[in-house]
VOLO-173582 format. One line per field, with one value per residue (C-alpha): residue number from 1; x, y, z; residue in one letter. Coordinates in steps of 0.05 Angstrom, whole numbers. Layout:
k c(NUM, ...)
east c(X, ...)
north c(Y, ...)
up c(Z, ...)
r c(A, ...)
***
This chain:
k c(1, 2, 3, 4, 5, 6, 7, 8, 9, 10, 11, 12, 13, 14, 15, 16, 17, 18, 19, 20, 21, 22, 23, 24, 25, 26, 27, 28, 29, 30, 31, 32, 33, 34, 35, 36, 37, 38, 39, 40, 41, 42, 43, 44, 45, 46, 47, 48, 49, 50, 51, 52, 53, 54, 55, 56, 57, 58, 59, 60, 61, 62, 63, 64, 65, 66, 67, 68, 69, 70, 71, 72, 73, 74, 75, 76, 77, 78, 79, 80, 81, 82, 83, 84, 85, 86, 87, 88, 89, 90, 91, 92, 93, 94, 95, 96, 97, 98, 99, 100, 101, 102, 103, 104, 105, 106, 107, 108, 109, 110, 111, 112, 113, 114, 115, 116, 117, 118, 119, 120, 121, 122, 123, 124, 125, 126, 127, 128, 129, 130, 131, 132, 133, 134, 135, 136, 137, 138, 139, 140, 141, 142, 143, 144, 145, 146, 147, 148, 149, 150, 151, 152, 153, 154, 155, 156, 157, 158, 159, 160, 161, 162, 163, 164, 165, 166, 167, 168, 169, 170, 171, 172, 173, 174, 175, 176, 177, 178, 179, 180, 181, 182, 183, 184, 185, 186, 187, 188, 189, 190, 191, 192, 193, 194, 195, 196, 197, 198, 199, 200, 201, 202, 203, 204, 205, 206, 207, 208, 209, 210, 211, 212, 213, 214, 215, 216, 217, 218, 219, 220, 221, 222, 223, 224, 225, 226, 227, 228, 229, 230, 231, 232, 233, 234, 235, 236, 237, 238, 239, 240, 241, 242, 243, 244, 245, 246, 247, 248, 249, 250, 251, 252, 253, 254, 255, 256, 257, 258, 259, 260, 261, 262, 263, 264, 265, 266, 267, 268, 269, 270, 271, 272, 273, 274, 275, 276, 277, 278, 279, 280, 281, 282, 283, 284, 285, 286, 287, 288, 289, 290, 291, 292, 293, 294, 295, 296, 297, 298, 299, 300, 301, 302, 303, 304, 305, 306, 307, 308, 309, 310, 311, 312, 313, 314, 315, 316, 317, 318, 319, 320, 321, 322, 323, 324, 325, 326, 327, 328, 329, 330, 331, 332, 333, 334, 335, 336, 337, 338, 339, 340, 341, 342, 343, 344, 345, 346, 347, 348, 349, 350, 351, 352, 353, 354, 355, 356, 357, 358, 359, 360, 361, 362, 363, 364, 365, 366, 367, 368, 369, 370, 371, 372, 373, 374, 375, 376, 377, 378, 379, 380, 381, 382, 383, 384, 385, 386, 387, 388, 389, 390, 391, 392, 393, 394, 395, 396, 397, 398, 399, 400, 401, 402, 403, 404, 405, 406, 407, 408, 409, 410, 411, 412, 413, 414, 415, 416, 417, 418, 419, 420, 421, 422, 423, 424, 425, 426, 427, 428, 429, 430, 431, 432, 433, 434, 435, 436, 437, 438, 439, 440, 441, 442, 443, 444, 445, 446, 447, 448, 449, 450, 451, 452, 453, 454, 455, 456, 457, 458, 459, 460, 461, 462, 463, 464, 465, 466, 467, 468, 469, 470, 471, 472, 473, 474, 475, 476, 477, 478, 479, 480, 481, 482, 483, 484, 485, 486, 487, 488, 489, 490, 491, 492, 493, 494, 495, 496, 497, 498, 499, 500, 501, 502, 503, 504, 505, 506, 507, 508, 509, 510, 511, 512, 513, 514, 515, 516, 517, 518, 519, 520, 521, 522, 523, 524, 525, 526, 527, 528, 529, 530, 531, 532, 533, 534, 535, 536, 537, 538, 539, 540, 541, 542, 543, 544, 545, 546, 547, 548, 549, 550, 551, 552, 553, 554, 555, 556, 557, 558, 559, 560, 561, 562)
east c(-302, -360, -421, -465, -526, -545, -584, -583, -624, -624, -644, -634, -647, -599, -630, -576, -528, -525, -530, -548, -548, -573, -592, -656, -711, -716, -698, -688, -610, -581, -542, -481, -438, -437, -372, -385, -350, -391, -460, -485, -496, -431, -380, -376, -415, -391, -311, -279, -328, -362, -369, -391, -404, -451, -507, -495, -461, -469, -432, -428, -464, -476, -515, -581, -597, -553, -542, -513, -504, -491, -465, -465, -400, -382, -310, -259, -269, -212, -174, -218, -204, -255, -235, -270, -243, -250, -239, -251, -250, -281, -309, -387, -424, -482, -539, -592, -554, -588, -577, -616, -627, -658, -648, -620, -686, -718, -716, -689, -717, -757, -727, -660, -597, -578, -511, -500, -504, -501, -433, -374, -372, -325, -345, -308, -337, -325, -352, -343, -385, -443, -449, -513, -526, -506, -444, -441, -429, -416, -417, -378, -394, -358, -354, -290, -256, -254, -192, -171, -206, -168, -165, -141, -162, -165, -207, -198, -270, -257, -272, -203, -233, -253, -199, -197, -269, -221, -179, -244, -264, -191, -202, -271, -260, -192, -193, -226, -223, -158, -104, -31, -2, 48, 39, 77, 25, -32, -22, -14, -83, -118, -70, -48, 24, 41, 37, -46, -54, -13, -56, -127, -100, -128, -80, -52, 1, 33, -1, 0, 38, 97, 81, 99, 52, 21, 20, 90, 103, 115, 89, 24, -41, -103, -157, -226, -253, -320, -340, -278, -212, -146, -89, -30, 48, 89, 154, 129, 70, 31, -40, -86, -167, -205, -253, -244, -224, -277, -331, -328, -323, -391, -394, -330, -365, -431, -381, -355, -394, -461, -450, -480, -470, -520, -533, -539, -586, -637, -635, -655, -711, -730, -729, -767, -831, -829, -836, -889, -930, -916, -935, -1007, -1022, -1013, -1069, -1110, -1106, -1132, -1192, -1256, -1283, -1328, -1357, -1313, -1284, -1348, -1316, -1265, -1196, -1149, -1094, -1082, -1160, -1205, -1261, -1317, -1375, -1441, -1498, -1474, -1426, -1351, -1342, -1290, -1306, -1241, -1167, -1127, -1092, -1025, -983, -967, -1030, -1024, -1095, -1169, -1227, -1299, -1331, -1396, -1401, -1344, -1270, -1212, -1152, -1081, -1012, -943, -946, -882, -864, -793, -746, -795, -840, -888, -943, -1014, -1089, -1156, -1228, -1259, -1333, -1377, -1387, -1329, -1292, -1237, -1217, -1139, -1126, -1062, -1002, -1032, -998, -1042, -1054, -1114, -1183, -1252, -1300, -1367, -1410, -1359, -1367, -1300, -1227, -1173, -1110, -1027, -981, -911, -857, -799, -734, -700, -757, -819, -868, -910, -991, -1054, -1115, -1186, -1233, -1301, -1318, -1383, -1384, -1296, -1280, -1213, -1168, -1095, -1058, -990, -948, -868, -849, -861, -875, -884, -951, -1000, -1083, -1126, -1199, -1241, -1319, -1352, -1296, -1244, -1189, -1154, -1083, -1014, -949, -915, -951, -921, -934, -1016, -1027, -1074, -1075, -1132, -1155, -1219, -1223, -1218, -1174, -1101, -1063, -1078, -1103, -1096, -1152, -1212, -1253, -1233, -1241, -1301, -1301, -1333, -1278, -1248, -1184, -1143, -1096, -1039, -1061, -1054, -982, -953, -992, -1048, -1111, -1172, -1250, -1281, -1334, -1336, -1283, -1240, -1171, -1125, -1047, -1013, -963, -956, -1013, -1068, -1095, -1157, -1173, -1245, -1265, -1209, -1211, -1151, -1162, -1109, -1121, -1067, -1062, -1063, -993, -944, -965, -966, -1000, -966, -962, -951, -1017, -1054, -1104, -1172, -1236, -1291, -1345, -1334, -1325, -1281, -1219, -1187, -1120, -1069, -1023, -947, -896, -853, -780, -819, -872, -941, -937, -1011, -1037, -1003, -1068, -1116, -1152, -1165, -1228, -1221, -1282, -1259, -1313, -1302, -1240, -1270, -1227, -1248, -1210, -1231, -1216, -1199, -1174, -1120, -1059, -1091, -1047, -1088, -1162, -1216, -1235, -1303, -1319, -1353, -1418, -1429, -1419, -1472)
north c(361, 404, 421, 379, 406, 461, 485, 553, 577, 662, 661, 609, 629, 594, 552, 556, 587, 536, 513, 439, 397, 320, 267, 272, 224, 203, 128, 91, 98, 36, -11, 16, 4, 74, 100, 118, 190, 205, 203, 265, 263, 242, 283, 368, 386, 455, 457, 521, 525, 464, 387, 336, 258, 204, 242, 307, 371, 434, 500, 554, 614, 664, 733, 739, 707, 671, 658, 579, 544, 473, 445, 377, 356, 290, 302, 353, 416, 470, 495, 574, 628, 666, 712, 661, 676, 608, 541, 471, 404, 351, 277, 267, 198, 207, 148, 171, 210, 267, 321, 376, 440, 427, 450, 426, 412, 381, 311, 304, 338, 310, 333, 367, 371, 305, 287, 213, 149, 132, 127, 167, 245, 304, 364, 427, 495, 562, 621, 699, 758, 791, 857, 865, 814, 745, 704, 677, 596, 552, 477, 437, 359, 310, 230, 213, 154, 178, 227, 262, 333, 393, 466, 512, 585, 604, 672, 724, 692, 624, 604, 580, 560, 501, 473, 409, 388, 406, 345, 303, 311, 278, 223, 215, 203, 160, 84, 50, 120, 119, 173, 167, 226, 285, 360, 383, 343, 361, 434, 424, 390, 444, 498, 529, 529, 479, 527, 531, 459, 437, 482, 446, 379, 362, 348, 394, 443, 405, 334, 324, 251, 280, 244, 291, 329, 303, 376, 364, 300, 317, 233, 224, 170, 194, 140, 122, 83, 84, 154, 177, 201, 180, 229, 185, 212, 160, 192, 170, 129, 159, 168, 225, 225, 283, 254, 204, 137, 105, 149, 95, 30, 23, 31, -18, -78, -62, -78, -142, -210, -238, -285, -354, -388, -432, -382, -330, -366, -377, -313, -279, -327, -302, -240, -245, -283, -226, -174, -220, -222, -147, -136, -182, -148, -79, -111, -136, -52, -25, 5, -10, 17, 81, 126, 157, 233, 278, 321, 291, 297, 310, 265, 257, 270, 318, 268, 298, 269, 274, 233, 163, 162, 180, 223, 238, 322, 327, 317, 355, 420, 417, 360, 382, 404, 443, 466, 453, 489, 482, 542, 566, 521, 478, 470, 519, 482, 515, 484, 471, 453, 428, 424, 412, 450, 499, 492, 555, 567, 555, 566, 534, 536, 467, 480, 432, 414, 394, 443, 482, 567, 590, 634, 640, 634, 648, 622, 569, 601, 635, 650, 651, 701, 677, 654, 625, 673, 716, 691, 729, 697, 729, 721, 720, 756, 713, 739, 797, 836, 806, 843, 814, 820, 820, 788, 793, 748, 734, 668, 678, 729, 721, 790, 808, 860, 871, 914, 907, 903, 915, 929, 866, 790, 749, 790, 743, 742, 746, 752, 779, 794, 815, 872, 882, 845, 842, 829, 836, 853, 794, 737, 749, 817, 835, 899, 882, 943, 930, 942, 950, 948, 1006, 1043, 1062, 1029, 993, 1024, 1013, 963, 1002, 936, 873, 810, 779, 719, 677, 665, 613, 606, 548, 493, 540, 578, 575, 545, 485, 424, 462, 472, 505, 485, 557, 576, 514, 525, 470, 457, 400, 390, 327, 273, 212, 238, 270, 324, 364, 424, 443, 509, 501, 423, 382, 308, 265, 204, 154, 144, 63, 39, 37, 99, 174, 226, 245, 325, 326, 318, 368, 342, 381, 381, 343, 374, 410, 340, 299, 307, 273, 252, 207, 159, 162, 102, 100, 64, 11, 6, 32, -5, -38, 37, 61, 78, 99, 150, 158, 199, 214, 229, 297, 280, 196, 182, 131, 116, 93, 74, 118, 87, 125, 71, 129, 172, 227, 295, 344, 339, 380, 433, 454, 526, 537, 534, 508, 586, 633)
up c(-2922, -2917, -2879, -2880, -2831, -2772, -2724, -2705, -2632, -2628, -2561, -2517, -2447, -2396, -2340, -2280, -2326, -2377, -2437, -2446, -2509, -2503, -2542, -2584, -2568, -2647, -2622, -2569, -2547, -2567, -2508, -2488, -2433, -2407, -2375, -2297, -2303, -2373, -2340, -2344, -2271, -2249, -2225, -2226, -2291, -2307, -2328, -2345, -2406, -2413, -2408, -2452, -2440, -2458, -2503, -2467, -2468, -2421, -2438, -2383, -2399, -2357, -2362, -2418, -2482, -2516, -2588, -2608, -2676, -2676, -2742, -2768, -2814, -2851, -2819, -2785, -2805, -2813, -2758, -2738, -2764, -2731, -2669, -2617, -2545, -2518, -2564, -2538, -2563, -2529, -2547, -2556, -2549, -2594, -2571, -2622, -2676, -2670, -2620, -2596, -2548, -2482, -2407, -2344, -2318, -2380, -2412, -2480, -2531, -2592, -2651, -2670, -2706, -2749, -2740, -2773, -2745, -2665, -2653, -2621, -2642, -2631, -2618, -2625, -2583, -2598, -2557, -2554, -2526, -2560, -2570, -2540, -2484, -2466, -2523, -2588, -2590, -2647, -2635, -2695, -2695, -2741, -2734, -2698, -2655, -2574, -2569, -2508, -2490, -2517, -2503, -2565, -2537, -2468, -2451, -2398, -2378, -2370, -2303, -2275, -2209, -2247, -2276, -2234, -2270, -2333, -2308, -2289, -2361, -2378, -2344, -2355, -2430, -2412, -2428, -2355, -2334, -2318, -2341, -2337, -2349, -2328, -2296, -2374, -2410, -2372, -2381, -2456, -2461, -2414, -2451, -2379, -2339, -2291, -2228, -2247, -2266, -2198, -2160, -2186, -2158, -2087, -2034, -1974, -1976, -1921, -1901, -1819, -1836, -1864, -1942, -1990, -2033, -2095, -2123, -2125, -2173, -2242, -2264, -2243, -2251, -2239, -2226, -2209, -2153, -2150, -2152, -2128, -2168, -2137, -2153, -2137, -2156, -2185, -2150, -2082, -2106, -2047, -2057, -2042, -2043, -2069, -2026, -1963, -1983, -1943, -1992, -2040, -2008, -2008, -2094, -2100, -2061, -2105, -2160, -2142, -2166, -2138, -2084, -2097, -2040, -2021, -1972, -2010, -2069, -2007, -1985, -2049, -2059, -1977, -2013, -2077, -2040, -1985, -2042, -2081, -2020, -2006, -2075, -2057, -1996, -2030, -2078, -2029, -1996, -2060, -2041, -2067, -2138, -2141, -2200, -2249, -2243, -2232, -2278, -2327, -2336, -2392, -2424, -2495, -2490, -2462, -2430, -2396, -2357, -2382, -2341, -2327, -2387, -2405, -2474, -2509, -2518, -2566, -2575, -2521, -2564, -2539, -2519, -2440, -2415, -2344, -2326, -2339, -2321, -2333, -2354, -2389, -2456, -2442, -2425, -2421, -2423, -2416, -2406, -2461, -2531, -2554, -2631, -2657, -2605, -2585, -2518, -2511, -2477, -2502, -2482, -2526, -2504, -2528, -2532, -2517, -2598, -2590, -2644, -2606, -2600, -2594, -2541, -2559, -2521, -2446, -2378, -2344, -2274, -2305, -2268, -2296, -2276, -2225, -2287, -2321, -2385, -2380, -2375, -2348, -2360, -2375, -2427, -2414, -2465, -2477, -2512, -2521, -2545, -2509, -2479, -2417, -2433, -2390, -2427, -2406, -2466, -2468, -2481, -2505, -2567, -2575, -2557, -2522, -2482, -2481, -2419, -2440, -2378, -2382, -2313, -2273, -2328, -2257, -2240, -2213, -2225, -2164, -2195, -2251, -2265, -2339, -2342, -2298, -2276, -2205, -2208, -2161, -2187, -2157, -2120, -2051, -2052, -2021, -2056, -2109, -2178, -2229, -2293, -2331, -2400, -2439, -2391, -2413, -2342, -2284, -2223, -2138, -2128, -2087, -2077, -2077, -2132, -2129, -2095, -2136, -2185, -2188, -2164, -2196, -2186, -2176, -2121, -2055, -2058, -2060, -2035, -1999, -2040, -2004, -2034, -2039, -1987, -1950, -1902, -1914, -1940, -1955, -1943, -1957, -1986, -1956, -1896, -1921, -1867, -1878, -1833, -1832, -1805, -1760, -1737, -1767, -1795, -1809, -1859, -1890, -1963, -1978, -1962, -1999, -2033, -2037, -2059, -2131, -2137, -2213, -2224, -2174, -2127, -2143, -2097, -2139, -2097, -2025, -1995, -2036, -2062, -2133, -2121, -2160, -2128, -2138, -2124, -2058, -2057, -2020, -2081, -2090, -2168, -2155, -2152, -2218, -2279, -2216, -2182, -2107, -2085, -2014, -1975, -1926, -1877, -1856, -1885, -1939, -1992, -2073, -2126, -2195, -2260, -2303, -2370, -2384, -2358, -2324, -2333, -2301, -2278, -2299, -2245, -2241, -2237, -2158, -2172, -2111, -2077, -2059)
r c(X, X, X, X, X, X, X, X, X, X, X, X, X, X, X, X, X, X, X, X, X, X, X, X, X, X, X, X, X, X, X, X, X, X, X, X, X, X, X, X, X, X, X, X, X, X, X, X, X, X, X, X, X, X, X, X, X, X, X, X, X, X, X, X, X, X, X, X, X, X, X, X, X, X, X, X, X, X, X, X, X, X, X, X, X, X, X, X, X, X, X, X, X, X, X, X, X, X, X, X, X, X, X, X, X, X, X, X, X, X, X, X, X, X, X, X, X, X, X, X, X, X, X, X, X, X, X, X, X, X, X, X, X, X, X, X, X, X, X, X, X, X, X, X, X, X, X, X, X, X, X, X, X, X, X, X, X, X, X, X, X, X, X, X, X, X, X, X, X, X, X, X, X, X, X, X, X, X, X, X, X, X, X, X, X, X, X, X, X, X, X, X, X, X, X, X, X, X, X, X, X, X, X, X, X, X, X, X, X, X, X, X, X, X, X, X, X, X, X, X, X, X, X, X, X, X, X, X, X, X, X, X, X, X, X, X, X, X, X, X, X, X, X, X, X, X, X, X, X, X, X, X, X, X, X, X, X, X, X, X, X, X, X, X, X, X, X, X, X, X, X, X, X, X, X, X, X, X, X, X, X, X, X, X, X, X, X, X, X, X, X, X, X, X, X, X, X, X, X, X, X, X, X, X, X, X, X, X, X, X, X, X, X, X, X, X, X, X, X, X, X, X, X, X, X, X, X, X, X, X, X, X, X, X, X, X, X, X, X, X, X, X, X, X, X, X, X, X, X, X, X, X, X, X, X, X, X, X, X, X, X, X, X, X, X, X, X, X, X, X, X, X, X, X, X, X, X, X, X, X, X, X, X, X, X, X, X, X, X, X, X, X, X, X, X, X, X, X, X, X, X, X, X, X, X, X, X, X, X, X, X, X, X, X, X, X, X, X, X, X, X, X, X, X, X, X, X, X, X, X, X, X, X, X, X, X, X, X, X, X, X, X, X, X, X, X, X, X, X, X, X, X, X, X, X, X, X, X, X, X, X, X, X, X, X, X, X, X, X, X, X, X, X, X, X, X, X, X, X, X, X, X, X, X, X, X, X, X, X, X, X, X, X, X, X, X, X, X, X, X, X, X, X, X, X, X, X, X, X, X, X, X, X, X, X, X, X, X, X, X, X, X, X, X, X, X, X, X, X, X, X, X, X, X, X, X, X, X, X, X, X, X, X, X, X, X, X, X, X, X, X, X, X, X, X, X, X, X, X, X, X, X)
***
């Protein structure tokens, strides 16, 4: 036995108090008949200390950075000797063979931890305190055949209050998902009495029609129908619902065979032209063709306008881009780079040569200043020892200013001219401080930010982006409404469609706006791979081609303003 590989994060920072592990994206996961109570999405997620299913596992961590090892060995490694205060064992279905840090919000990642072959895993979890902030985890994976969960340690933290998603684990990783078992044996697995493990079951102290309690059957089969688990005592073979039993009718009739009645067979073929000509008619909506992006956009490519033609200015830097701006010279362009395990945030100015400046690792809610010469933009500290920055650069000669900030990382930009910047200390907050360069601290603002800069995708909030000194704003998803200088017009987006948010909306020039259609549940597929340009004043629709998958548009700096 030995160790083979591992992977060692100092601090991961929790997202809703957990940590997630997943399946790397180093293949595509292989077909597998996944169990119902192993999706990640099925069932309570959390456990006393943590879950694990098909090509995931969460551990509960709660309270600052946390430091977690995971460990790759060729098979069971020694029992621990080290003073964990919690100790779990739990199966691991390992799609990929490789696993790897991510969050609850955020796919899979791309790289990580080897572990073997796909194939069935166990993993073993250790966790105790840190003496500074947050716990210490070590995650031990070694090839193994599917064996029930097991708890080794339990700690004075362990969240008892979930002890029944203890038992859902038990059966989730049970043949069919179906466990028959005992209170005695149940309590050995979960390494707690019988008085706690009887109290996790769900039933009533004392059910209105007389039945007796399941709490109080020592034999027991716990099962699943649809998504609900049926606790049912073999003494009395009465059964009790941890939800009502007419919850999952619905999922045990989408289980049963196709009808192919004659019947049936026509009415499918009803069903497929309807959506054919659905699908025709959507078509046959498109609206008609118009000029490319005034602008550009950015995908995998920066492509800018430039007379009648399309050109590619230069590979995008990082791999998520966020934001584009066009400024004096050429295109700032912030968003996420992602390499390995680690997503950070990253800024570049791509002149118009083409050949590309790192601004390092700046937030993308920056602002440009009225000529488009000087960039204002923040940089977030991460970790235990970050510290939160200001920067103001000139895009010109290359020179730049720091304020270090450490009272307040969410402080948001308002506007900035050839040397000072106007800032808040949190984005809900009106008072405005600023800060000119060469000065030791920010300041109470005396005047306000000029209003020529520009103000960016990310501001106002949410889907409501106003075009500077025209007097007109636009709000929308599936309507579009424009109010302009107080008068409201409503205008429908092609149906089925919607306006798709992920990508902002931007206002090409004070009377058009850029947006990109998103897919409905009852379709919107014909408008996938375009571009809508919506003219504010009559409603007119156009179709913008774009020949690629447009992440975020290029805004142009207002040049338009007086």
């Amino acid at each position: 036995m030995a160790l083979v590989r591992e992977l060692y994060e100092d601090e991961y920072s929790p997202e809703f108090s957990s940590i997630v592990i997943r399946d790397a994206m180093t293949m595509p996961t292989p077909l597998w008949l996944r169990a119902p109570l192993l999706d990640e999405s099925a069932g309570p997620l959390w456990g006393t200390v943590g879950r694990a299913g098909d090509g995931w596992l969460q551990l509960n961590a709660v309270g600052g950075y946390q430091r977690v090892r995971l460990e790759a060995h060729d098979e069971a490694p020694p029992p621990e000797t080290e003073r964990w205060t919690s100790v779990f064992e739990m199966p691991y279905f390992c799609g990929t063979g490789t696993v790897g840090f991510t969050s609850t919000t955020n796919a899979s990642p791309y790289s990580g931890l080897e572990l073997g072959p796909p194939g069935h895993y166990r993993a073993r979890v250790g966790r105790r305190p840190a003496d500074d902030e947050g716990d210490i985890w070590v995650v031990r994976f070694w090839p193994e055949p599917v064996r029930p969960p097991r708890w080794l340690t339990r700690g004075p933290d362990d969240e008892l209050d979930s002890v029944g998603d203890d038992i859902y684990a038990l059966v989730g990783w049970a043949p069919d998902g179906r466990l028959e078992t005992t209170v005695a044996e149940l309590a050995d697995a979960l390494l707690l009495d019988a008085a706690t493990v009887r109290a996790a079951l769900p039933g009533e102290d004392r059910p209105s029609d007389g039945r007796r309690d399941v709490r109080t059957c020592d034999h027991l089969v716990v099962d699943r129908r649809g998504s609900a688990l049926i606790i049912t005592g073999i003494s009395d073979a009465e059964e009790y619902y941890d939800e009502e039993p007419g919850d999952d009718e619905d999922e045990v009739r989408e289980e049963a065979a196709p009808d192919d009645s004659p019947e049936a067979v026509q009415m499918r073929d009803v069903l497929r032209r309807y959506q054919e000509e659905e699908r025709l008619a959507g078509l046959r909506r498109r609206p008609p063709a118009g000029p490319p992006p005034r602008y550009g956009w950015v995908g995998t490519d920066i492509v800018v306008r430039r007379g009648d033609q399309l050109v590619t200015l230069a590979p995008c830097p990082m791999n998520d881009p966020n934001t584009a701006c066009e400024v004096a010279g050429g295109i700032v362009v912030a968003g996420d780079h992602i390499v390995e395990l680690d997503r950070f945030d990253q800024a570049a100015y791509v002149k118009e040569d083409g050949t590309s400046v790192d601004l390092g690792a700046l937030r993308a809610d920056f602002k440009v200043s009225r000529d488009g010469t000087v960039l204002a933009a923040t940089e977030l500290g991460r970790g235990r020892r970050g510290r939160s920055a200001l920067h103001v650069i000139d895009l010109v000669d290359g020179t730049r200013h720091a304020l270090t900030i450490d009272w307040n990382p969410e402080f948001f930009i308002v506007g900035v001219s050839d040397d000072t910047v106007w800032f808040r200390p949190n984005r809900f907050r009106p008072a405005e401080l600023s800060w000119t360069v060469g000065h030791a601290e920010a300041v109470p603002a005396t005047r306000p930010a000029p209003v020529g800069s520009w103000a960016g995708p990310l501001a106002p909030e949410h889907r409501h982006y106003t075009a500077h000194h025209c007097g007109r704003s636009f709000d929308g998803y599936e309507d579009i409404t424009v109010i302009d200088n107080g008068e409201r017009r409503t205008y429908h987006v092609p149906t089925p469609g919607r306006v798709d948010h992920r990508v902002r909306p931007v206002w090409e020039d004070p009377d058009h706006l850029l947006l990109v259609p998103g897919v409905t549940s009852d379709g919107g597929l014909e408008f996938l791979g375009c571009v809508f340009r919506l003219d504010v004043n009559t409603g007119a629709m156009q179709t913008v081609a774009t020949g690629a998958h447009v992440r975020t548009f290029i805004h142009p700096w207002p040049r338009w303003t007086a």
